[in-house]
C-alpha positions in Angstrom: 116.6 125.6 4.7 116.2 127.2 8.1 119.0 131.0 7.9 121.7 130.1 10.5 121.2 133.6 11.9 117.4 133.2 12.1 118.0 129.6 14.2 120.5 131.5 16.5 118.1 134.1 17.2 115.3 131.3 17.7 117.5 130.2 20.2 118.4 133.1 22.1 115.0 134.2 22.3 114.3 130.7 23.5 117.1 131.1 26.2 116.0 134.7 27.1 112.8 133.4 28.0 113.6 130.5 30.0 115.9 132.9 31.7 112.9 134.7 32.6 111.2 131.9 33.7 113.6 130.8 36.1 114.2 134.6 37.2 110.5 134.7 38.4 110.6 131.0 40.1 113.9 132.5 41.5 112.4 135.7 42.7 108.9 134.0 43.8 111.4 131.4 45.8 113.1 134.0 47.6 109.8 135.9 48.5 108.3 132.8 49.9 111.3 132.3 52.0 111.8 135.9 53.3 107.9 136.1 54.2 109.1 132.6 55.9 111.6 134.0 57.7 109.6 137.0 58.8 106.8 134.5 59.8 109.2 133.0 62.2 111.4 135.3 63.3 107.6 136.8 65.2 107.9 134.9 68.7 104.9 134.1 70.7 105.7 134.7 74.1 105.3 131.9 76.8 103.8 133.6 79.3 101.8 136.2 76.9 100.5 133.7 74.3 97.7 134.8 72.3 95.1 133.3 74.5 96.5 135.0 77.6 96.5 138.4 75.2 92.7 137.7 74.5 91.9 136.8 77.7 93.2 140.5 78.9 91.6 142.4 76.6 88.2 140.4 76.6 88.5 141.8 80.6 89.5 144.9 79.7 86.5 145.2 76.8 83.7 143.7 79.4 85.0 144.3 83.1 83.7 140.5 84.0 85.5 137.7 84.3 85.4 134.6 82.3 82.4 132.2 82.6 82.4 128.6 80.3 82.1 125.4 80.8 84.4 121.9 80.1 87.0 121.4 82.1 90.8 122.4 82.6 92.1 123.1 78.6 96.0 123.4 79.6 98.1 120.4 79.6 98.1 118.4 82.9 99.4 115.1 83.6 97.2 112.7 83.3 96.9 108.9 82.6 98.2 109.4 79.1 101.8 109.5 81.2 101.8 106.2 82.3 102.5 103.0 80.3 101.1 99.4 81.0 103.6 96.3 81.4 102.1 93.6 79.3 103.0 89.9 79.9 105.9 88.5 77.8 107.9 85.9 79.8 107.8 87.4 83.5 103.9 87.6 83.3 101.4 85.1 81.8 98.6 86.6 79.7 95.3 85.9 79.2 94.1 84.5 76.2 91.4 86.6 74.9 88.6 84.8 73.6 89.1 82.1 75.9 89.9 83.4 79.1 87.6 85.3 81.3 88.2 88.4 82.5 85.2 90.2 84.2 84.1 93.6 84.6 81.5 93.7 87.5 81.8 95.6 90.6 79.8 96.3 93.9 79.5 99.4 95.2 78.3 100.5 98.8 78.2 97.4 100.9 80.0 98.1 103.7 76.3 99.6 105.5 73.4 99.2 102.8 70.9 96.6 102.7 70.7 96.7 98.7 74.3 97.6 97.7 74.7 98.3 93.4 76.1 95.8 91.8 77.1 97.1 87.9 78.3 95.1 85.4 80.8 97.5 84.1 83.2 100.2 86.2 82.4 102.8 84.3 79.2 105.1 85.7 77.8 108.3 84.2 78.2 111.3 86.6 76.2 113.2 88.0 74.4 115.9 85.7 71.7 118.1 86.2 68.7 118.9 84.5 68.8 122.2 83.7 72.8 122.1 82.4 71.3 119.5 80.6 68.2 118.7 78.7 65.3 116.0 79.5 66.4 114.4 76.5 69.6 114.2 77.5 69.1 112.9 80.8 66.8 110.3 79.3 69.5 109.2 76.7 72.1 109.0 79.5 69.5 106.5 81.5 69.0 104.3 78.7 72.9 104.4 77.1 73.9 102.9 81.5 71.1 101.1 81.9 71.4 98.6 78.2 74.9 97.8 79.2 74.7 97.4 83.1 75.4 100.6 85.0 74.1 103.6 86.8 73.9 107.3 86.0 73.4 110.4 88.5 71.1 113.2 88.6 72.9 116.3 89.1 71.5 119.6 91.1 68.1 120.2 90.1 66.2 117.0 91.2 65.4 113.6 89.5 63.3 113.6 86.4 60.9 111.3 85.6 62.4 110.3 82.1 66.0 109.5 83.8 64.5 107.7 86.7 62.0 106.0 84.2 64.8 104.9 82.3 67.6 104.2 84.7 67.9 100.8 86.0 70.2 102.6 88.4 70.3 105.9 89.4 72.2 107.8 92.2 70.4 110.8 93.4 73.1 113.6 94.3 71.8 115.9 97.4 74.0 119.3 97.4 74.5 122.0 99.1 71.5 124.0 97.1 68.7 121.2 97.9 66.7 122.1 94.6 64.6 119.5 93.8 65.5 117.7 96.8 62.6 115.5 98.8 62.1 112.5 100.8 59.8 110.5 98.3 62.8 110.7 95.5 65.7 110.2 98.0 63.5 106.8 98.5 62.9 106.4 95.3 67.0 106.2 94.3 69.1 103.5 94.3 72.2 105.6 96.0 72.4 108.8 97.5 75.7 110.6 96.7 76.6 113.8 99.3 78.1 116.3 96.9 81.2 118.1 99.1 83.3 119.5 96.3 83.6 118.9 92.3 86.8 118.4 90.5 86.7 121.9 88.4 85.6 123.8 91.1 86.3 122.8 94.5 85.1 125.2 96.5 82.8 126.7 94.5 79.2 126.6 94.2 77.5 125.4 90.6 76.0 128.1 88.3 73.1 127.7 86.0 72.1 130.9 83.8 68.6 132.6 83.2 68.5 131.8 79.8 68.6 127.9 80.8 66.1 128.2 83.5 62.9 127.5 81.8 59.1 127.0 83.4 59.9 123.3 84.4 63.4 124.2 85.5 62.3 126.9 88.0 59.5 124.6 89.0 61.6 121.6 90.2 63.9 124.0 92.3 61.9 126.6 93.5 63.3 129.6 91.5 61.7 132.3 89.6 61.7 131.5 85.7 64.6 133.6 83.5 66.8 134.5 86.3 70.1 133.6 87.0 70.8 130.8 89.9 74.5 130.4 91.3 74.8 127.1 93.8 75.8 127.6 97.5 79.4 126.0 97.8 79.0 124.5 100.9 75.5 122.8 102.8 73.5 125.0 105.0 72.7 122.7 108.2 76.6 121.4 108.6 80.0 122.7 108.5 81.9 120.2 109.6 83.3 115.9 109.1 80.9 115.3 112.9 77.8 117.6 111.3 78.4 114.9 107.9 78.2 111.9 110.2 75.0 113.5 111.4 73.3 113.8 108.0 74.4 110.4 106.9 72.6 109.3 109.6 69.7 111.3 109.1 69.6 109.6 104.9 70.3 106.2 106.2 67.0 106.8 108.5 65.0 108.4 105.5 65.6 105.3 103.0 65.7 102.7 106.1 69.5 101.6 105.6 68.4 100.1 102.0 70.6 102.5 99.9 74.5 103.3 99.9 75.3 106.7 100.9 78.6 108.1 98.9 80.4 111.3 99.8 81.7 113.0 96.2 84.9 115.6 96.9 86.9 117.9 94.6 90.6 116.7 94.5 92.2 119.6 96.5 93.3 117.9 100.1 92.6 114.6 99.0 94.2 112.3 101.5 92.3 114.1 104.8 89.0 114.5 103.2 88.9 111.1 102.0 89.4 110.0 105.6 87.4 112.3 106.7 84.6 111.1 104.7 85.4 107.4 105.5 85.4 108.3 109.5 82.1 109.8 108.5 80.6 106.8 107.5 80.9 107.1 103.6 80.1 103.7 101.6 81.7 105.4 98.4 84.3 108.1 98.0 83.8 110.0 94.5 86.8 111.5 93.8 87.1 114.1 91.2 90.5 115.4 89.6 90.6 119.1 88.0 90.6 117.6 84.5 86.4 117.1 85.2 84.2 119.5 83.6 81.1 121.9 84.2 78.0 123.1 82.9 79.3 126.5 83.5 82.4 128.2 86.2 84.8 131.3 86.2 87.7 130.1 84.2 90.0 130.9 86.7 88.3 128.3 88.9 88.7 126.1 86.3 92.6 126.3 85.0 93.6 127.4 88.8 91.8 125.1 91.5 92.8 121.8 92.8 95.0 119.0 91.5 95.0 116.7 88.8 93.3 113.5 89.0 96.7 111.6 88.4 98.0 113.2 91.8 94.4 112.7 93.7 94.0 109.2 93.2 97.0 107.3 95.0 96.4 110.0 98.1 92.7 108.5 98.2 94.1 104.8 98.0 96.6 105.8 100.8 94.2 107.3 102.9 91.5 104.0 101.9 94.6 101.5 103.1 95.6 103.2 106.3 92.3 102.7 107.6 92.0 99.0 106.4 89.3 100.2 103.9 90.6 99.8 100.5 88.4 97.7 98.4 85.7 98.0 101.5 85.2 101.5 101.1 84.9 101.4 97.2 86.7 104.5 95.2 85.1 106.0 92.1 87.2 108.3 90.2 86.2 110.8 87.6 87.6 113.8 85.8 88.9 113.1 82.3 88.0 109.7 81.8 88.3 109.3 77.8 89.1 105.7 77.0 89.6 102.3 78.2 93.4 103.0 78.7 92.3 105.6 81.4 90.1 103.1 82.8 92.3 100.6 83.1 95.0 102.9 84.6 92.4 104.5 87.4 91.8 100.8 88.4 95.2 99.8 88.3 96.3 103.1 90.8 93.3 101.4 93.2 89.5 102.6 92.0 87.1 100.4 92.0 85.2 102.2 89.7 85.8 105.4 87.0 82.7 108.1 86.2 82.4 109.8 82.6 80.5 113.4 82.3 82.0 115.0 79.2 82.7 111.6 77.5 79.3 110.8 77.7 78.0 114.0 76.2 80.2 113.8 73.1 78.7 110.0 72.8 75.5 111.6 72.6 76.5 114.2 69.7 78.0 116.9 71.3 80.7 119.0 69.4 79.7 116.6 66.8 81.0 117.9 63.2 77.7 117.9 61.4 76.9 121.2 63.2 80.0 123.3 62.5 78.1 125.7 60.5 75.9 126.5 63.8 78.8 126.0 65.9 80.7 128.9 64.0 77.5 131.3 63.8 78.2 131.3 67.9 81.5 132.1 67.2 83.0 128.8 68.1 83.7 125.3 66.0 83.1 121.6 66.4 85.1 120.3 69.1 85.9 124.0 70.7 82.6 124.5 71.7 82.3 125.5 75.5 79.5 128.1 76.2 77.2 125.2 77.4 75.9 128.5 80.3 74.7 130.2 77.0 72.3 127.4 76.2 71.6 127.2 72.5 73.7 124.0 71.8 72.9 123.3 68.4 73.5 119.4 69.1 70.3 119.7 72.0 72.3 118.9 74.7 73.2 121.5 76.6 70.1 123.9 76.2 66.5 124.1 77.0 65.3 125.7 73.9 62.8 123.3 72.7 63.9 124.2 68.8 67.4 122.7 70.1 66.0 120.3 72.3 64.1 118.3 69.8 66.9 117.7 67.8 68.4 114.8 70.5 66.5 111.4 70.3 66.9 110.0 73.6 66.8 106.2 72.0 69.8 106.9 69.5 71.6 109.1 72.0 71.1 105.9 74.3 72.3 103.6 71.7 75.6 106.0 71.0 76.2 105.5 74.6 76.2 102.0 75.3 78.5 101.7 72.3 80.8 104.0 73.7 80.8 102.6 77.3 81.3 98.9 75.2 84.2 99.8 74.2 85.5 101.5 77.3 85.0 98.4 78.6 86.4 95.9 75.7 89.3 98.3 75.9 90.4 98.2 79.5 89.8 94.3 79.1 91.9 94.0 76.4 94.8 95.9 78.6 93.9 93.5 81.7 94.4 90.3 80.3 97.3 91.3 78.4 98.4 92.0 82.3 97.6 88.6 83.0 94.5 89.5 85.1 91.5 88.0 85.4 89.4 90.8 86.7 89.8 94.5 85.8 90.1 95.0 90.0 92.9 92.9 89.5 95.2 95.4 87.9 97.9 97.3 90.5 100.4 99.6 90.3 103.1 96.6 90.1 101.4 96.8 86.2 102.6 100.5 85.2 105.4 102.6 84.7 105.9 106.5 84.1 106.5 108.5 81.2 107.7 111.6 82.9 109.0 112.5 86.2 106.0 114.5 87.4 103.5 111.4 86.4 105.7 109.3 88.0 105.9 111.1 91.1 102.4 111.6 91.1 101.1 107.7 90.3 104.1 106.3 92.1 105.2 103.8 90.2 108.2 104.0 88.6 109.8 105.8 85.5 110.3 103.4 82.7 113.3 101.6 82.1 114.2 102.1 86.1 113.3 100.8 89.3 113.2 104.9 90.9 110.2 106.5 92.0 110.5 110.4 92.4 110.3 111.1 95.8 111.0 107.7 97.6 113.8 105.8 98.8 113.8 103.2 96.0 
């Protein structure tokens, strides 16, 4: 038998213990919540967040600005604003695998003798080789050209693996001219007059030395290694009259066979867009700040022209005033991710929607299985930006051979045309829930705003209400 003054100090010891215990989960509770409370009590400030604060003393360290690439990283409204108006008893919808809705679209026949006609709205944009590599251009030809629709070359000239593998291709002609001549103008299905581009309008393009390799420097005319900045604006015109000139002069060189589209940055969209129009444009490219670069000062970027939600109903405007909407065909770019966006450009009036940073993370870029390379730049998967630096371990952005190799131009091709498959399926799937029968068929009457400023900007009305910002409804 157990002493009764042995079990009762059993137990007290027992008791002391658990006391203990619940002492240090007490203690380690209350340390928790005091580091807590010190953790939030530390307020980032709005205007000096700790990007701004790095910003300032990456200045201070260097004395240089800012050079990257992508696009605009602040929050902007964009399409994710607005809301689509599916059919319930008001509106009839379409029954999916029953009902045709198509997808094609012609582009440049107001003058042209052989206008393109895509079988998707959604076109690559215009690239260079140089930003990019060969193989890269080459995967971008054969990703638009399996499902239907055309991709662009980009300052630096036309390569014979994107031509060779582009069932369309628009050749840009910019203000730099490098690899610009005759025998490829001819040898493009469109020419596309760059005036301005959505993350930069204004500025001239950039390409560093460390990207300018033998074939690089020998396509535009530059020495090998050194660094080549883009003149913003074209050296034999300065003016919409000196425009209606050159188209002219393009129309002559390809013998009126190939649509001529004027591209602009979205700054003062509603004039330029006439302007170009009055000029004798076929196509207006329009391209909202959310559109990325190979390479600009960030300023430029985060501080220069509007947002692609705001650009696109002055450029339908402008289109309708002079009797030109739908005859003058609209392609809109800058931040074109999904078939929702696609659906929403077409619905505020394009006829058409262009993809650059899209496409490139279809072909692998910022893909995860290089986040070990990614952070040995200092960067990760998905934050990677220094495409000006050019050793993209994905092979995209680069023309280190090493890096270069790594891109198969028939898989990248293959990633693409899913991608732009889906784009498509997606933006289908919207329409005939809409009722519509053709993506072109989609209209503002179809979509309603999130927020004041989107709603402003789109002009179509807040949900829930009949009131658009700004007008007399």
């Amino acid at each position: 038998m157990i002493d009764p003054a042995l079990r009762e100090q059993q137990r007290f010891d027992s008791l002391r213990e658990q006391h203990r215990f619940d002492s240090l989960r007490e203690q380690h509770r209350f340390d928790s919540l005091r580091e807590q409370h010190r953790f939030d009590s530390l307020r980032e400030s709005a205007t000096f967040d700790r990007a701004t604060i790095a910003g300032i003393q990456r200045a201070a360290a260097t004395g240089v600005y800012d050079i990257r690439g992508w696009g605009a990283k602040r929050r902007l409204p964009h399409f994710d604003d607005l809301l689509f108006l599916g059919a319930s008893m008001s509106r009839y919808p379409l029954e999916g695998y029953r009902e045709r809705c198509d997808t094609d679209v012609v582009l440049g026949d107001r003058h042209a003798r052989y206008p393109l006609h895509l079988d998707i709205p959604v076109t690559i944009a215009g690239m260079s080789f140089g930003a990019l590599s060969a193989q890269a251009k080459e995967a971008l030809g054969r990703g638009a050209s399996e499902v239907g629709t055309s991709t662009t070359t980009g300052d630096g000239g036309m390569t014979a693996e994107e031509r060779g593998q582009s069932k369309h291709l628009v050749h840009q002609y910019l203000p730099s001219r490098y690899g610009m001549n005759p025998t490829d103008l001819r040898k493009a299905d469109a020419i596309e007059i760059v005036l301005g581009q959505g993350a930069k309008p204004g500025g001239g393009g950039m390409l560093l030395g460390q990207k300018i390799s033998d074939r690089v420097a020998g396509m535009r005319t530059l020495p090998p290694g050194i660094d080549q900045r883009s003149a913003c604006r074209h050296p034999d015109w300065t003016g919409p009259d000196d425009l209606a000139v050159k188209i002219l002069e393009l129309r002559e060189i390809t013998d009126w066979e190939k649509p001529v589209y004027v591209k602009i940055g979205a700054s003062r969209t509603y004039y330029d867009v006439k302007l170009a129009v009055a000029a004798g444009a076929d196509v207006v490219v329009l391209d909202g700040m959310q559109g990325g670069t190979a390479a600009t000062q960030e300023v430029f970027i985060e501080h220069v022209g509007i947002p692609t939600l705001a650009a696109v109903p002055q450029a339908v405007q402008a289109l309708a005033e002079l009797g030109l909407h739908r005859k003058v065909q609209l392609i809109v770019s800058g931040g074109i991710r999904t078939g929702a966006d696609v659906a929403k450009a077409m619905a505020l009036g394009a006829d058409a929607v262009a993809i650059g940073t899209a496409a490139l993370i279809a072909l692998g870029d910022n893909d995860p299985r290089y986040q070990a390379e990614y952070e040995k730049l200092g960067s990760a998967a998905g934050f990677y930006d220094d495409f000006q630096d050019g050793r993209d371990p994905a092979g995209i952005s680069t023309q280190d051979p090493e890096l270069t190799a790594r891109l198969d131009p028939v898989e990248g091709g293959r990633r693409l045309a899913n991608y732009l498959r889906v784009l498509t399926l997606e933006a289908q799937t919207i329409a005939r829930a809409c009722g519509k029968a053709h993506l072109q068929h989609l209209e503002p009457e179809d979509l309603v705003a999130l927020t004041v400023e989107s709603a402003a900007m789109a002009r179509v009305p807040m949900a829930g209400t009949s009131w658009i910002p700004g007008s007399e409804r």
